[in-house]
N, C-alpha and C positions, 0 to 999 in steps of 0.2 A: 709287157708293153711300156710300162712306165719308166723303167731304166734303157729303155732302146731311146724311147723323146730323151732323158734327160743326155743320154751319151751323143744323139744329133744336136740337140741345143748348146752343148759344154762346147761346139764347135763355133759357134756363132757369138760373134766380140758384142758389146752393149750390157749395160746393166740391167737391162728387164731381162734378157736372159740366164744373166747371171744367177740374178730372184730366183727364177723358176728353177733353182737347180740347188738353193742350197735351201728354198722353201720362204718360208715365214720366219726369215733370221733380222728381225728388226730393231731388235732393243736386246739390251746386254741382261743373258740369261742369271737367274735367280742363283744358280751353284757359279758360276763365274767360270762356266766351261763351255764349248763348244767343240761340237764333233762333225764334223764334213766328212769325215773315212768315205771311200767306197763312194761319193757323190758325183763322178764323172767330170770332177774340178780340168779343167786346163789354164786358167788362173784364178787367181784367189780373188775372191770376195772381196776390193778394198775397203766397203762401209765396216764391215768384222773390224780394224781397227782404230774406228771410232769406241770400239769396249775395251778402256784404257784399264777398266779393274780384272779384264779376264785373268785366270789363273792357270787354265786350262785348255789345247789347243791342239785338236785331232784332225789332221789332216791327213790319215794315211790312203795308201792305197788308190787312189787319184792320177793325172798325168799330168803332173806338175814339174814346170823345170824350174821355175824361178820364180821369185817374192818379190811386193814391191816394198820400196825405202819404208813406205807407211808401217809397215810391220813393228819400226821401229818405235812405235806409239806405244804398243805393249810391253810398259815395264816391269808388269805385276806377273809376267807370266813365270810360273817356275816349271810345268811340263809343256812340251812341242811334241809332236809325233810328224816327221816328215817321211816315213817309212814306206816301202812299196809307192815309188813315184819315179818321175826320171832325169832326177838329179845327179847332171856332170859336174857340176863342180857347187860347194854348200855356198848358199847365197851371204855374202856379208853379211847384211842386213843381222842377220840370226846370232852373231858375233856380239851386237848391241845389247843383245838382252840378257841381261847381268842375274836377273834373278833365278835365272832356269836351272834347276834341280836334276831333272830326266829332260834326256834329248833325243830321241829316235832318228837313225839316220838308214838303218837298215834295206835295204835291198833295192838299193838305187844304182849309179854309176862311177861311182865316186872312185877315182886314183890317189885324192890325197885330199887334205883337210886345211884350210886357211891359218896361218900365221896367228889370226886374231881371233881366233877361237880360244885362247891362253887368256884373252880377256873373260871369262867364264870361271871363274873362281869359284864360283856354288853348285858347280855341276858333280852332282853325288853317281847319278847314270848314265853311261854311254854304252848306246847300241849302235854298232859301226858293221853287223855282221853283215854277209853277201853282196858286196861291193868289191871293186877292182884293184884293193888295196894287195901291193906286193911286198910294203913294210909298212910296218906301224908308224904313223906320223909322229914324228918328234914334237909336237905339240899335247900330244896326248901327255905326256911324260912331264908336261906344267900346269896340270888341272889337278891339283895339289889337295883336295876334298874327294878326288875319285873315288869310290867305293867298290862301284862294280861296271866292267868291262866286257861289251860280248863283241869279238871280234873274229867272230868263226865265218867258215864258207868264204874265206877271201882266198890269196896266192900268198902270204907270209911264208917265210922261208927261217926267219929269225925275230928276237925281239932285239928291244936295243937296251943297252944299258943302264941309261938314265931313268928305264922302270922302276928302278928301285927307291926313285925318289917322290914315287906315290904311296907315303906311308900310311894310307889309310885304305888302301886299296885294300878289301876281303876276297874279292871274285871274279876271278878269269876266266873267261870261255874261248877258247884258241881251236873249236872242231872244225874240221873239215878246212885245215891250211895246207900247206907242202914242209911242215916241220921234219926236219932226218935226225936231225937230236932233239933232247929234251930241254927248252930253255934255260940256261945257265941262270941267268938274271933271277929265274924265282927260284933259285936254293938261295939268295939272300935275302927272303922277303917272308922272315919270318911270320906275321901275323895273317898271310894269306890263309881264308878259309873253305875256297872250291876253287878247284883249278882241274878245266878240261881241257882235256887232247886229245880229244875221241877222235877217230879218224882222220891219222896223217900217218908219217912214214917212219915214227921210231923205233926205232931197234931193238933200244939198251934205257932202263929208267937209272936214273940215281937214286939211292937211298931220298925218301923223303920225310923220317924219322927224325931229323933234330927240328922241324917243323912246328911247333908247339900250339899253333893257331890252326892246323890243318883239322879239318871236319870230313870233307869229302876229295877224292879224287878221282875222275873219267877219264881212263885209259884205252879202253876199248878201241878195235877194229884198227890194231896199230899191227905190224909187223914182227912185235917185240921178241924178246928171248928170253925176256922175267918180268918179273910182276914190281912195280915201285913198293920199295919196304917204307911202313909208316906206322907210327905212335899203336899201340893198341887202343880200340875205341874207334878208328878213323874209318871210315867205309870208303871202298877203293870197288870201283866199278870195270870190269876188263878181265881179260884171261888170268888163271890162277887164284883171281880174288876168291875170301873165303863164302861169298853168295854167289847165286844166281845171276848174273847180273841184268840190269831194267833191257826190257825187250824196246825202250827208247828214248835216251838220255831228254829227249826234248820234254819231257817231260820235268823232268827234275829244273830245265832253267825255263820251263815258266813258273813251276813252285819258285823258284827265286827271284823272279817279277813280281811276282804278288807279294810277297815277302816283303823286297825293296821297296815297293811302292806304299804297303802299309808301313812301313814304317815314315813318310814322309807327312811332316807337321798337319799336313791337309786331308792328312789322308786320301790321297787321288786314287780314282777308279780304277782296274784294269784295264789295261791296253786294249781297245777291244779289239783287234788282231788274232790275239793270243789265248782266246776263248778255247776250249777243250776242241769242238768241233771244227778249227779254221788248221788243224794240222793235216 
């Protein structure tokens, strides 16, 4: 009964309804985080940025299309979660905040990504997965700290070149695209250390043996006619591999969420999304 009120009230404009929807959010929490996920948002909170030291900012899962300018108040933020909402196009505003580390964009409506997203210089995480993307935005290709990339469940058909000028980039997730070959671009990107293609339409892998940074790779549920040859040591997920392979990769890239996220200065929480039981 309580999330049926709060999904009739999230309908209704006013700030006392708004109260009653993300609660008792008055004063700027103690960890310098705030999580609205799953809160039946239809807009945001504007008093939320009046906490100019937040660090932390869960907004997923909600039916949100758009932010206002105020967001731009939060300079301290280095995670966003604007995941599971119904974002056509990424609001500006989110382009200002320079500090942000992880950015969740996943499973919105998104065709393409703003120009001025390249102002994001600290962004270590991008999750772009299950959106409307048919190429990879060329701006992705000037966030020059990237680390790790989930761009799976879109329409990709290629990557582009200029990939290879993410030298820091460890991790790719490319599942569930309309790939026909194996991208080109990562046989020059030596220091990648997970690269998935589970589930698209390649054929034929290349050798991925002079690879010296590869750890893992997810092949599976591909059309293939061989197995990607790789370093000894390397574990390869997919037909012919010398295991079993996981009865469900998703697995393996939330192990690499948690991962990435402990490894960030603040050590920030897990995404709560990505909880064991939300698969």
């Amino acid at each position: 009964m309580g999330n049926t009120i709060k999904a009739f009230v999230a309908f209704i404009p006013g700030d006392r309804c708004q109260n009653y929807v993300v609660g008792d959010l008055q004063e700027m929490p103690l960890d310098k985080m705030v999580d609205l996920s799953g809160s039946q948002l239809r807009r945001f909170p504007v008093h939320v940025c009046s906490f100019t030291d937040l660090v932390k900012l869960y907004l997923s899962d909600n039916h949100l299309n758009s932010l206002p300018p105020e967001l731009g108040q939060l300079q301290n933020l280095q995670i966003l979660a604007l995941d599971f909402n119904n974002f056509k196009a990424l609001p500006q505003v989110v382009c200002t905040l320079k500090q942000l580390c992880i950015l969740y964009l996943g499973n919105n409506k998104l065709c393409n990504l703003p120009n001025e997203l390249s102002l994001l210089q600290n962004l270590r995480t991008l999750w772009i997965e299950a959106n409307c993307l048919t190429q990879l935005p060329d701006v992705v290709c000037e966030l020059s700290l990237l680390k790790t990339l989930h761009a799976g469940s879109n329409a990709l058909r290629f990557l582009p070149g200029q990939l290879q000028r993410l030298h820091e980039l460890r991790t790719i997730w490319l599942s569930g695209n309309l790939l026909t070959e194996f991208p080109t671009v990562l046989l020059h990107m030596p220091l990648l250390e997970v690269i998935d293609v589970d589930r698209n339409s390649i054929r034929y892998f290349p050798s991925l043996a002079h690879l010296p940074g590869l750890k893992l790779v997810i092949y599976d549920h591909n059309p293939c006619r061989n197995a990607p040859k790789v370093r000894k040591g390397v574990r390869r997920v997919g037909r012919w591999a010398e295991e079993t392979p996981e009865p469900d990769p998703r697995k393996a890239r939330r192990y690499a969420l948690a991962k990435e996220e402990s490894q960030e200065p603040l050590a920030p929480a897990p995404h709560p999304l990505l909880s064991p039981t939300s698969s």
